[in-house]
C-alpha positions as CSV (number, residue, x, y, z in Angstrom):
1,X,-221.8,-123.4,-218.8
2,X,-223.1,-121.9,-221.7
3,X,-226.7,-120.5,-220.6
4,X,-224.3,-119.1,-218.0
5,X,-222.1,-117.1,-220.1
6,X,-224.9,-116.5,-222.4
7,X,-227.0,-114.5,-219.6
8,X,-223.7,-112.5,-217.9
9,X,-222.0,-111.5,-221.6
10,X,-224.0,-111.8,-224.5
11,X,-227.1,-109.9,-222.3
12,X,-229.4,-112.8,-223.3
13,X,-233.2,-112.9,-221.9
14,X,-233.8,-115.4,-218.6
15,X,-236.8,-116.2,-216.6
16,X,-237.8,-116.5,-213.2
17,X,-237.1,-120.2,-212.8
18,X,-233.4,-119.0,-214.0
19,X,-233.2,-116.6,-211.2
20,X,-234.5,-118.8,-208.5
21,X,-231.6,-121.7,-209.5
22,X,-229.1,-119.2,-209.4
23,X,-230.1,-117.7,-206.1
24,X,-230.3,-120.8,-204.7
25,X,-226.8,-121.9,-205.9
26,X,-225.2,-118.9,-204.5
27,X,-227.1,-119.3,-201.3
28,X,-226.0,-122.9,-200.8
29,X,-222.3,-121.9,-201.4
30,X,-222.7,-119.1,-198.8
31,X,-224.1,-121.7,-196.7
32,X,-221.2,-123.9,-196.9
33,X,-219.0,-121.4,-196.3
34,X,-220.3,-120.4,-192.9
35,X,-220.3,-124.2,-192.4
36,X,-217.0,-124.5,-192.8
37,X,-215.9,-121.8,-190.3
38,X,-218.3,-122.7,-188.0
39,X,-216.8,-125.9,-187.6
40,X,-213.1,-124.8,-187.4
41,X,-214.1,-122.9,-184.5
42,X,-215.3,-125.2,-182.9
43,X,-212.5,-127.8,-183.9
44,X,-210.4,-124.3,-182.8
45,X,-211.9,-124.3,-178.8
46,X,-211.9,-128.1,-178.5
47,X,-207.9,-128.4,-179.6
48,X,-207.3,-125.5,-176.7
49,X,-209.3,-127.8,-174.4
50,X,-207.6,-130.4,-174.7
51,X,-204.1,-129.1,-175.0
52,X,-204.8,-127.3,-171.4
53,X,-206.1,-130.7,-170.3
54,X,-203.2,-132.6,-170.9
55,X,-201.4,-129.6,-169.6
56,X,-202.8,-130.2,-166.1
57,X,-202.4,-133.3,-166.4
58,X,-198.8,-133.6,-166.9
59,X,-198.4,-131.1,-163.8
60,X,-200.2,-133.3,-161.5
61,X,-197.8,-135.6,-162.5
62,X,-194.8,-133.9,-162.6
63,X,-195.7,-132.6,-158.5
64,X,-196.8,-136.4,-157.4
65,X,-193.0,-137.2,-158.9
66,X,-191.1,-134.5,-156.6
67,X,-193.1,-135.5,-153.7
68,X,-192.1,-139.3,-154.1
């Protein structure tokens, strides 16, 4: 909080070990973010897949119920 606003308004002094916990927190929301489209894609394809399979599977059905 304050170190925060400290270092990005007032132009106060930080070190290395500053930098490096910053950098990593920025990283690790960037990761997450990736993360979460990653997995709505693939959430994305396996919805389509299945919606297609039950598709073809209410055709089959639907053509075994004319023939009989």
């Amino acid at each position: 909080g304050w170190g925060l606003f400290k270092i990005l308004f007032l132009n106060a002094r930080y070190g290395p070990t500053t930098a490096m916990l910053m950098t990593l927190a920025v990283l690790t929301f960037v990761v997450g973010l990736v993360s979460e489209q990653v997995t709505t894609l693939l959430y994305a394809s396996s919805a389509r897949a299945a919606e297609a399979a039950q598709a073809e599977i209410e055709k089959e059905v639907r053509d075994k119920a004319d023939e009989g």
